[in-house]
C-alpha positions as a Markdown table, in Angstrom:
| # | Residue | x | y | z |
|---|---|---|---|---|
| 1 | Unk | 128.2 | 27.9 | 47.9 |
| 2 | Unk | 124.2 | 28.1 | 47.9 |
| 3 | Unk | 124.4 | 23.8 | 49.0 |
| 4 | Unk | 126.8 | 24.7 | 51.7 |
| 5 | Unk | 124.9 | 27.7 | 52.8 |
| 6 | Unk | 121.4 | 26.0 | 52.5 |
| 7 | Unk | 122.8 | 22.4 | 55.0 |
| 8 | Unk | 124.2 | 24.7 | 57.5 |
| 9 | Unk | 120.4 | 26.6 | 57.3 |
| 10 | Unk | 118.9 | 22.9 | 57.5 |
| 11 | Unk | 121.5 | 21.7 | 60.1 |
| 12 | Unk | 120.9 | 24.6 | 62.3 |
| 13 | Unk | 117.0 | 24.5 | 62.6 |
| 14 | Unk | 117.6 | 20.9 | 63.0 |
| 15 | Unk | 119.6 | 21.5 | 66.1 |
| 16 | Unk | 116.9 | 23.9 | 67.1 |
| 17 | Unk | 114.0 | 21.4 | 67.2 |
| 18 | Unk | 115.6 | 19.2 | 69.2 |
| 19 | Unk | 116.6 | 21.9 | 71.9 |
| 20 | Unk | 112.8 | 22.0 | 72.7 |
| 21 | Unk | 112.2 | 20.2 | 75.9 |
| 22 | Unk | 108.6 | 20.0 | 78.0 |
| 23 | Unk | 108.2 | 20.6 | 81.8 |
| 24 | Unk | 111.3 | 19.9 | 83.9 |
| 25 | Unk | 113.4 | 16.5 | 84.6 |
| 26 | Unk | 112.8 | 14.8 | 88.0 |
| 27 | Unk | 113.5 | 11.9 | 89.8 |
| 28 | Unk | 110.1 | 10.5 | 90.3 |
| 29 | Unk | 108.2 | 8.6 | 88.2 |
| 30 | Unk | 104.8 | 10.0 | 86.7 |
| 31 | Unk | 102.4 | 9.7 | 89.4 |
| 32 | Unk | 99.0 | 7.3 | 87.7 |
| 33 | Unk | 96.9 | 8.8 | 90.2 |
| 34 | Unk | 97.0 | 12.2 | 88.6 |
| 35 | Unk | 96.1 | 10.7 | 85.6 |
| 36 | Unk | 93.9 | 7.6 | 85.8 |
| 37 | Unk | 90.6 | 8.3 | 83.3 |
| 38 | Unk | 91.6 | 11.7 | 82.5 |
| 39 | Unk | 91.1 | 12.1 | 78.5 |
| 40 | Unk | 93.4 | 12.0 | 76.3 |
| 41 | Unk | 93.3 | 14.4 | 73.4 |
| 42 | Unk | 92.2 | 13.4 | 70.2 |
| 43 | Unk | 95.2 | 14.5 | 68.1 |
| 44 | Unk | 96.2 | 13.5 | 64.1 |
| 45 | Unk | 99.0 | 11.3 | 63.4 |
| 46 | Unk | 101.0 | 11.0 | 60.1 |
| 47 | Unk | 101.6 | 6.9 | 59.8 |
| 48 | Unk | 102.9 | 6.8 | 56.3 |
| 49 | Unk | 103.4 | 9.5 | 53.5 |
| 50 | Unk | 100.4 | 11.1 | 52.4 |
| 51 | Unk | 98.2 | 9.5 | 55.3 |
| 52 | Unk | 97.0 | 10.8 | 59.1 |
| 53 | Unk | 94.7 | 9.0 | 61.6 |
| 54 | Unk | 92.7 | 10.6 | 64.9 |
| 55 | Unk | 93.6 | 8.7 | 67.8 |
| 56 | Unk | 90.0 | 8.1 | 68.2 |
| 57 | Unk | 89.8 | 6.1 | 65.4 |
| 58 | Unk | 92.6 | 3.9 | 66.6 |
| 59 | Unk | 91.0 | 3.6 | 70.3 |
| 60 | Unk | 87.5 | 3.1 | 68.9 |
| 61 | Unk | 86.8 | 0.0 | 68.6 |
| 62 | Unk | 89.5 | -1.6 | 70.7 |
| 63 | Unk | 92.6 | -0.1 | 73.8 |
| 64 | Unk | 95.4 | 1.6 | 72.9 |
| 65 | Unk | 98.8 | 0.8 | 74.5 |
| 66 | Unk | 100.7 | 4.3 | 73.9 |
| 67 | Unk | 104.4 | 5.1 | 74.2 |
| 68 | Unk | 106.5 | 8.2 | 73.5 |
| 69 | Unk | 110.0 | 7.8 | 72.1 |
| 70 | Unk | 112.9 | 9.2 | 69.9 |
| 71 | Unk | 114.7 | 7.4 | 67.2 |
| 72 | Unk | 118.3 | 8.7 | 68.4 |
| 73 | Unk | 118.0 | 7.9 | 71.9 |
| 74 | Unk | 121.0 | 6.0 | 73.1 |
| 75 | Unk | 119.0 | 5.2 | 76.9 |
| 76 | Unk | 115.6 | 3.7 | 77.5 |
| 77 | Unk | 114.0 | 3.8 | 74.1 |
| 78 | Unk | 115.1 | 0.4 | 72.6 |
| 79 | Unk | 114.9 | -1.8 | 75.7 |
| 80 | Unk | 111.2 | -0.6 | 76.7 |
| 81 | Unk | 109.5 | -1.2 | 73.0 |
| 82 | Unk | 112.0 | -4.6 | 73.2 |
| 83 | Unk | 110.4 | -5.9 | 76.7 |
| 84 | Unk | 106.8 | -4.4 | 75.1 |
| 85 | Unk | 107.2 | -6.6 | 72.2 |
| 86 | Unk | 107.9 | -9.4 | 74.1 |
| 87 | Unk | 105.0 | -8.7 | 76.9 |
| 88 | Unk | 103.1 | -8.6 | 73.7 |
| 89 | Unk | 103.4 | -11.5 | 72.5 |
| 90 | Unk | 103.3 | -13.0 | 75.8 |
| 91 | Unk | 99.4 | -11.7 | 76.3 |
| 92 | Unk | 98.6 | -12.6 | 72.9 |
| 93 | Unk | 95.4 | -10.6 | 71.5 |
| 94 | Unk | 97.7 | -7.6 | 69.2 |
| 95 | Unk | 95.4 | -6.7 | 66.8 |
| 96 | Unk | 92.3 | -8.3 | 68.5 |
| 97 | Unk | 92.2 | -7.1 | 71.7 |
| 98 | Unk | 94.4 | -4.1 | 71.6 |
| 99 | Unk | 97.0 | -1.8 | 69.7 |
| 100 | Unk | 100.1 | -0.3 | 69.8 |
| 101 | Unk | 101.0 | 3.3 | 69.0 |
| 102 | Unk | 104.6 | 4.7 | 69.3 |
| 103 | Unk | 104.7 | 8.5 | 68.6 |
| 104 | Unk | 108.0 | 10.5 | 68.4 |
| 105 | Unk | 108.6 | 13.5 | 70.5 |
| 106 | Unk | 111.5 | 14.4 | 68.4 |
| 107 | Unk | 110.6 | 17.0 | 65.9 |
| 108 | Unk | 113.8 | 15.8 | 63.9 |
| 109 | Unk | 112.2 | 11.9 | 63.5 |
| 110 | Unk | 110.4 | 11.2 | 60.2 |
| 111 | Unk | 108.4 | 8.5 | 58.9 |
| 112 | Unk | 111.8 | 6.6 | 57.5 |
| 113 | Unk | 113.5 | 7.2 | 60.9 |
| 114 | Unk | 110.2 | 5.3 | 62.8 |
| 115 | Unk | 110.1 | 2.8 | 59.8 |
| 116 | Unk | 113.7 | 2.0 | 60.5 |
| 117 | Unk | 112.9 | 1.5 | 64.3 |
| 118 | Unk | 109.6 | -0.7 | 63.3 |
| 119 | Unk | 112.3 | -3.0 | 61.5 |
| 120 | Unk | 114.7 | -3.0 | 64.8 |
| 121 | Unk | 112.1 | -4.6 | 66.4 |
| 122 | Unk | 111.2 | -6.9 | 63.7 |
| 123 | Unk | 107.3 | -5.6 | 63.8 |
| 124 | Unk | 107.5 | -3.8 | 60.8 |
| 125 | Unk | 104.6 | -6.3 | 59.2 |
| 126 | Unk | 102.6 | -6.0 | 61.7 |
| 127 | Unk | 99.9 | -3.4 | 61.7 |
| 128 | Unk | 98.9 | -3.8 | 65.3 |
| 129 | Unk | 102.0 | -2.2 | 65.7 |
| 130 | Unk | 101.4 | 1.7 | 64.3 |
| 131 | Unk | 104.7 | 4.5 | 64.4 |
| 132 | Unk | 104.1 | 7.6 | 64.1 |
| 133 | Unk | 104.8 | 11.4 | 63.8 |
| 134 | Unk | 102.7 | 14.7 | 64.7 |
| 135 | Unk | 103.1 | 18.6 | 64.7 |
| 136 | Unk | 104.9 | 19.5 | 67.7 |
| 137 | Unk | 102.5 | 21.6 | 69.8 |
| 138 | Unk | 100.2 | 18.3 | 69.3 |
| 139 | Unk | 102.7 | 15.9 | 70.4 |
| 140 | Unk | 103.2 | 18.1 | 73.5 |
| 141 | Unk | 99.6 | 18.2 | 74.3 |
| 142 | Unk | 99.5 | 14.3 | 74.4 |
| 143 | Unk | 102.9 | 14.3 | 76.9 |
| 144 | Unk | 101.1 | 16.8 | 79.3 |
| 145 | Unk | 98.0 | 14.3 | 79.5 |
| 146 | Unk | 100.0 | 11.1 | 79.9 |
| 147 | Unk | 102.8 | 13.0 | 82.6 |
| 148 | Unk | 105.8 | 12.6 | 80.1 |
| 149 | Unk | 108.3 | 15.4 | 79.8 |
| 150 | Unk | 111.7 | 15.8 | 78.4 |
| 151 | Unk | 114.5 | 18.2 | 78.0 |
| 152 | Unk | 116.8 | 18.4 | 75.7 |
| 153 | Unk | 121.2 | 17.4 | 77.5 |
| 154 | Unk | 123.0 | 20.4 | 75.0 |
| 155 | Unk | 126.1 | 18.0 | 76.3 |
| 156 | Unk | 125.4 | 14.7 | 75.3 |
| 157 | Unk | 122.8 | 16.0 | 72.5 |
| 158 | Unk | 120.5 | 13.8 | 74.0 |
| 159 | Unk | 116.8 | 13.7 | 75.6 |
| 160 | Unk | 116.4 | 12.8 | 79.1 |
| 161 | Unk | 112.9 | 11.5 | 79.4 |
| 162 | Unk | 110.7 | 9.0 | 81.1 |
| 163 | Unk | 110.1 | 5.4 | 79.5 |
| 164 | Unk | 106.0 | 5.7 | 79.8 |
| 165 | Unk | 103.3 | 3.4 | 78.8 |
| 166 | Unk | 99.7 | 4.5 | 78.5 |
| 167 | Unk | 96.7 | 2.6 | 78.4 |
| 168 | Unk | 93.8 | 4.1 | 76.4 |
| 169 | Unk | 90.4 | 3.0 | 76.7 |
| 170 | Unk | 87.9 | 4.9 | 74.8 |
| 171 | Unk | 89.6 | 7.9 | 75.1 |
| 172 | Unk | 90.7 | 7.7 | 79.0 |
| 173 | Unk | 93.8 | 6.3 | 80.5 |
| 174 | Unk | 93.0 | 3.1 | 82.4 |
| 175 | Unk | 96.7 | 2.6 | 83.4 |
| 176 | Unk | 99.8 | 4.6 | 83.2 |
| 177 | Unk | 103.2 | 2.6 | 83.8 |
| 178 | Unk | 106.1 | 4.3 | 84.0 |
| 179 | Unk | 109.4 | 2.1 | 83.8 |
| 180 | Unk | 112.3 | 0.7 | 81.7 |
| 181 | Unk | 110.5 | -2.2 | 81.1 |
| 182 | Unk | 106.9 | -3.9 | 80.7 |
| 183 | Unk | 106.8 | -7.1 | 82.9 |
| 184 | Unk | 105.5 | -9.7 | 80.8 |
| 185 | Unk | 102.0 | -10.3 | 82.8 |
| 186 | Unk | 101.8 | -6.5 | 82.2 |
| 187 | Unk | 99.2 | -6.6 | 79.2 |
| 188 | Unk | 97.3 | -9.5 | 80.0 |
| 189 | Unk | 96.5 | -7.5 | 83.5 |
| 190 | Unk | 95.1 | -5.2 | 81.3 |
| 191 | Unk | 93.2 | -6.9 | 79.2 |
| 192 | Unk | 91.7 | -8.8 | 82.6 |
| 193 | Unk | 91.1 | -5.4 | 83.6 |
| 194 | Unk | 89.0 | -4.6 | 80.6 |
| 195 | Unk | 86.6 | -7.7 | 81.7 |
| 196 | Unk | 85.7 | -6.3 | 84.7 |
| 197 | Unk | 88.0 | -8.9 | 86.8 |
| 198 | Unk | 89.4 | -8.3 | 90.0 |
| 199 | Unk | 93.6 | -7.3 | 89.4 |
| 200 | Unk | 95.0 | -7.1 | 92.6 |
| 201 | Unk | 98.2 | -4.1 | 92.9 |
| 202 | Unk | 101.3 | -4.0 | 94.8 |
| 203 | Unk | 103.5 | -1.0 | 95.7 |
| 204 | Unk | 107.1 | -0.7 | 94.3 |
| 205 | Unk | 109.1 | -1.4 | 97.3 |
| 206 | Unk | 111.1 | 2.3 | 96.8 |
| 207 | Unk | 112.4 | 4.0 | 93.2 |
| 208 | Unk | 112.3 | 2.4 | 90.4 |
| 209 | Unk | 114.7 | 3.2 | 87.5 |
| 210 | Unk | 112.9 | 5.0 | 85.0 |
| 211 | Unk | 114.8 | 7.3 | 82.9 |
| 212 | Unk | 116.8 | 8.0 | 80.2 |
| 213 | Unk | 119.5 | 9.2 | 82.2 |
| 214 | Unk | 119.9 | 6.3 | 84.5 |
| 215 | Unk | 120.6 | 4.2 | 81.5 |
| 216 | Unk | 124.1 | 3.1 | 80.5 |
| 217 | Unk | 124.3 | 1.6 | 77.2 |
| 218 | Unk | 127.6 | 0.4 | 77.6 |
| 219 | Unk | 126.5 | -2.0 | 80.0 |
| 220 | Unk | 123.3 | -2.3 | 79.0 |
| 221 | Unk | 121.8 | -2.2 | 82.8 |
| 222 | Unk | 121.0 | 1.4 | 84.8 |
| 223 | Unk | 123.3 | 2.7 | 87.5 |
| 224 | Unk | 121.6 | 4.6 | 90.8 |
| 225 | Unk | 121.7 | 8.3 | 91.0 |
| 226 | Unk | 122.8 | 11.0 | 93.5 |
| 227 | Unk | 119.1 | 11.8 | 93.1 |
| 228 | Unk | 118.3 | 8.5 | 94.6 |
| 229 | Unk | 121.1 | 7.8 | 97.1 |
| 230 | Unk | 118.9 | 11.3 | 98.5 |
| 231 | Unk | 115.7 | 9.6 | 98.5 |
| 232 | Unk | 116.7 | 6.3 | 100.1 |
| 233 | Unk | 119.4 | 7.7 | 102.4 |
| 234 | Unk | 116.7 | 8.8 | 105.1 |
| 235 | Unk | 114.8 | 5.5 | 105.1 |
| 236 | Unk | 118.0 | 3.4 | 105.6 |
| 237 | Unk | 119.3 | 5.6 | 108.6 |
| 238 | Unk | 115.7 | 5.6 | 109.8 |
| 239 | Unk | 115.5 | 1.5 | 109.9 |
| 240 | Unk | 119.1 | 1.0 | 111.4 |
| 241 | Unk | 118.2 | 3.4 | 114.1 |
| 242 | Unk | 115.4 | 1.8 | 115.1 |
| 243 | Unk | 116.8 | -1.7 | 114.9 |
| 244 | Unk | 119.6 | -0.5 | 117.5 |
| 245 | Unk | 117.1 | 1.0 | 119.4 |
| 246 | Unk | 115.1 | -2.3 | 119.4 |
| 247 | Unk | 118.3 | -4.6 | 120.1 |
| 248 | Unk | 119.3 | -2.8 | 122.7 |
| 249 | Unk | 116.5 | -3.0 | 125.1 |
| 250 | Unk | 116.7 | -6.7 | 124.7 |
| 251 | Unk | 116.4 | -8.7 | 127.7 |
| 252 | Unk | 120.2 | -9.0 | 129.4 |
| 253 | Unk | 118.7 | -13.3 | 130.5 |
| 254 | Unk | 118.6 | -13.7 | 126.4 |
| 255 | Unk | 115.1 | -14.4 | 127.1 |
| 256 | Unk | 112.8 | -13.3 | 123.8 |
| 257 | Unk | 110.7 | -10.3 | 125.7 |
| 258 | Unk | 107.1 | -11.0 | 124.0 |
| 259 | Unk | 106.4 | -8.4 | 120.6 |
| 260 | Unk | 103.7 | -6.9 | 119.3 |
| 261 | Unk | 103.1 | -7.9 | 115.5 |
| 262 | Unk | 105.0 | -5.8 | 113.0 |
| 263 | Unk | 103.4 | -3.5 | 110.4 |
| 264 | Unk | 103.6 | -5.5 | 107.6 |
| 265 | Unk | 102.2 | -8.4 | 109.5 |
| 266 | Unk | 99.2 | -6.3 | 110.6 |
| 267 | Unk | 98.7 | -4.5 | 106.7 |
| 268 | Unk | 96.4 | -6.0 | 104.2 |
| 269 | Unk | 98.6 | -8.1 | 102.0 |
| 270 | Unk | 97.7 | -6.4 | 98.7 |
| 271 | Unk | 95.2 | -4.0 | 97.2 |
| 272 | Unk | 93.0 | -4.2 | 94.2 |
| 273 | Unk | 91.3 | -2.1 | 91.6 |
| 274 | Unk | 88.6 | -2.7 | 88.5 |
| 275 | Unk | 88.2 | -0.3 | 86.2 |
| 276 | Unk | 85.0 | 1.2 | 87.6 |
| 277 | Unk | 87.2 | 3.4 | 89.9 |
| 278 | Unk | 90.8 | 3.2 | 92.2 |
């Protein structure tokens, strides 16, 4: 009776870790601006039983690629540290150049459940790749300096979250992605960065998917949101108008009346950063 009485105790506060969520879902991505060389705080880590690391010791001597996850999560989790891996290895340089550190936000995950994840991947050997847990108020100290939230879907029993990447350079975020995926000329971008070269930036054209919730496992692709269809919707009726408005003041002969050039034609073709400012 005491065994059954003391799971249902365990089961219960289990239940209520995971309830705690962190600022409020939305439908944009993290915004890097807010967040471009602000510091990152310098919290302890458990790695492996019996052993913690500052995350200044991890950045000081070389970046740090950080990522928040959750073991359990049936969304974005898995196919963000998958496309990592593989932009990874596609850079070259892990362990050189660079590190990478995935923290859980899931008070439930342990060091087995990360070491599990490490062997998903196959980077288990590796020790450029580091998994690990912290206290809770740390973990959400370092998700309110990188612009990750999540709250907790009492439904589904699930997080809803954004897939985030952070790069940390001596302490400061030089880059903040915020996606499903990491392109494959992601990292080496980065590292390019780092030696002062010139990496030119373009704008997503529109939303990107980014969360957990726009995920579907099943088909292992993401479907577009109400939350979307809103934010497009305007745009769309915006550019049909204007190409009726456009079509119909051509010329009844069939003649081309002369143009003006457009706005993209006119805009600078791309925009560039170093990592001595934005």
């Amino acid at each position: 009776m005491r065994a059954l009485i003391a799971a249902w105790i365990v089961a219960s506060a289990g239940g209520l870790l995971a309830q705690q969520s962190l600022g409020e879902a939305s439908d944009r991505p993290p915004d890097e601006d807010l967040h471009i060389f602000k510091p990152v705080p310098d919290i302890r880590v458990r790695t492996a039983p019996g052993s913690t690391v500052l995350l200044s010791e991890l950045w000081r001597d070389r970046p740090l690629l950080l990522t928040l996850v959750f073991t359990r999560c049936a969304g974005i989790c898995s196919p963000m540290l998958r496309s990592l891996r593989s932009a990874a290895a596609s850079a070259g340089g892990l362990g050189t150049s660079y590190r990478i550190l995935v923290v859980s936000f899931d008070p439930r995950d342990t060091l087995s459940d990360l070491d599990s994840l490490a062997g998903h991947l196959g980077v288990r050997s590796n020790p450029a790749w580091i998994f690990g847990v912290a206290p809770p108020p740390e973990v959400r100290r370092l998700a309110e300096a990188t612009g990750f939230w999540f709250t907790w879907d009492e439904v589904t029993k699930q997080y809803d979250h954004p897939g985030t990447l952070a790069a940390v350079v001596r302490g400061r975020i030089l880059r903040l992605r915020a996606g499903a995926t990491v392109p494959s000329g992601y990292i080496a971008e980065i590292l390019q960065e780092l030696q002062g070269k010139f990496i030119p930036s373009y704008p997503l054209p529109g939303k990107v998917a980014f969360r957990c919730f726009q995920y579907d496992p099943a088909r292992g692709r993401f479907s577009v949101d109400w939350g979307l269809l809103l934010l497009v919707l305007p745009g769309l009726v915006a550019i049909l108008a204007t190409g009726w408005v456009f079509g119909s003041q051509q010329p009844a002969s069939g003649r081309a009346s002369p143009t003006c050039p457009t706005r993209l034609e006119s805009m600078p073709s791309r925009s560039g950063r170093t990592t001595g400012g934005r």
